[in-house]
Each structure stands twice: as C-alpha cells, then as structure tokens.
N, C-alpha and C positions, 0 to 999 in steps of 0.2 A: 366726182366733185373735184375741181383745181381750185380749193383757196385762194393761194398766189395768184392768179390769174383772175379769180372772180367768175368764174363759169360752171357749167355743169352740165355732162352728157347726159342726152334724152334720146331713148328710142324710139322710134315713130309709132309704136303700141301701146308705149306707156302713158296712163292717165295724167291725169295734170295734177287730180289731188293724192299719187303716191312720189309725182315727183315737187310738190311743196311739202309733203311730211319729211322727206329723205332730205333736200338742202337745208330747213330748218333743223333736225335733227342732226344733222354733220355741220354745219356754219350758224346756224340762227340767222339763213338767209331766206329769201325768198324770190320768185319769179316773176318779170310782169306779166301776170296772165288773169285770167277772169273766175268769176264765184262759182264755176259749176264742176268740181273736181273730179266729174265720171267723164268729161269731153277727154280724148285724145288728143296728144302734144301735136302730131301732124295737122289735123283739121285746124287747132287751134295758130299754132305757127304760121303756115302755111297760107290761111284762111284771112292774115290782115292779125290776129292777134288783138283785139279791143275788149279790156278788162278793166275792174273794179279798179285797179292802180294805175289804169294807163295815160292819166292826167301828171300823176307825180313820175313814172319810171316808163313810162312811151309804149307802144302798140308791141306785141308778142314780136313780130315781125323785126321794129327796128332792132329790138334784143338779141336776135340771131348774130352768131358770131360765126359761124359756117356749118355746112351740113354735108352729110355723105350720099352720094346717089349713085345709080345705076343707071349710064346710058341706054340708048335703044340698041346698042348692038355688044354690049353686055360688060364693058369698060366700067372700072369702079372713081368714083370723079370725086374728088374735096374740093366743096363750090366755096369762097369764102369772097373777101376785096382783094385779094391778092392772087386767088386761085380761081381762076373759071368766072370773074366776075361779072360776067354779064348775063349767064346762068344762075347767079348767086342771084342777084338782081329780080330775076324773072320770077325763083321761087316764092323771092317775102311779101305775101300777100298776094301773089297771084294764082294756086295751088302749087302743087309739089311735085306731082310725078311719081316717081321713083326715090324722094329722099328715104331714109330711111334708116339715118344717125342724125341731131342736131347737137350743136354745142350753144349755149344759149347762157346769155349773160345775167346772172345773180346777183341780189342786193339784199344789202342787208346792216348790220349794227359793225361787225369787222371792214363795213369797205368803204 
C-alpha cells in the first residue's frame, strides 16, 4: 500500500476480497472492482475489470497503474504509459499473459 500515491500492490494470486479487507484496513480505501471476493485480481484486472463501483470509480482495467510481466524469452518487463506502453495497453482488458504484479489505483475517504 502507497498512501502518498493512492495505489496498492496486488499479486496476480491474490483474491480480490483479501485485497479490499488489506486497503480498507491500512487506508479505509477500496478498489474498483466487483462483489465476488474469491475471483482472482489477474482474471479480474486483466479480464476488462466491470464491478459493482464501476459507474462511480471505472472498469478494474482503467485502474491499473502498471504491472510486472514476464516476456516470452524470460526478460522481466514494467508495462506502465510510460513503460512498454503499448504492451500496457494490450494487457487492460484484453488478458494478461505473463503479468504477475499489479499496481492498481485506490479510493477512498483520504483521497
């Protein structure tokens, strides 16, 4: 969790409902993301992102603030709008690949 920044690392295994009890419980923030908290943050991210909030805080997807991946020939890559963006691009909402860290943007009552 980056306060200051408004973000929060998510690992591509971890559920969606340990990472809304961890931002809420360290910020009283939460994520845009949808009502079913056993779906995996990859699937969900990755997948288009369309959640219970995503009329007020946008698709999982637009949230994304960059993620970590593994090329095909074994290079470690941070896709972000400034890094690798046309790969960034290809991830949000069109599946993932190889991601397998995201940094995804939080909201909440401090931001």
């Amino acid at each position: 969790m980056d306060k200051a920044a408004g973000t929060i690392t998510v690992g591509a295994g971890q559920r969606l409902g340990e990472v809304y009890l961890h931002a809420w419980n360290q910020a009283q923030s939460m994520i845009a993301a949808g009502s079913c908290p056993g779906n995996g943050a990859s699937g969900f991210h990755l997948g288009g992102g369309f959640g219970y909030y995503s009329r007020r805080f946008g698709y999982g997807s637009q949230n994304l603030v960059s993620a970590k991946a593994v090329s095909v020939d074994g290079r470690k890559l941070t896709l972000s709008e400034t890094s690798n963006p046309s790969l960034f691009w290809a991830v949000r909402g069109g599946g993932g690949g190889q991601v397998v860290v995201y940094e995804v943007r939080i909201w909440g009552s401090a931001f």
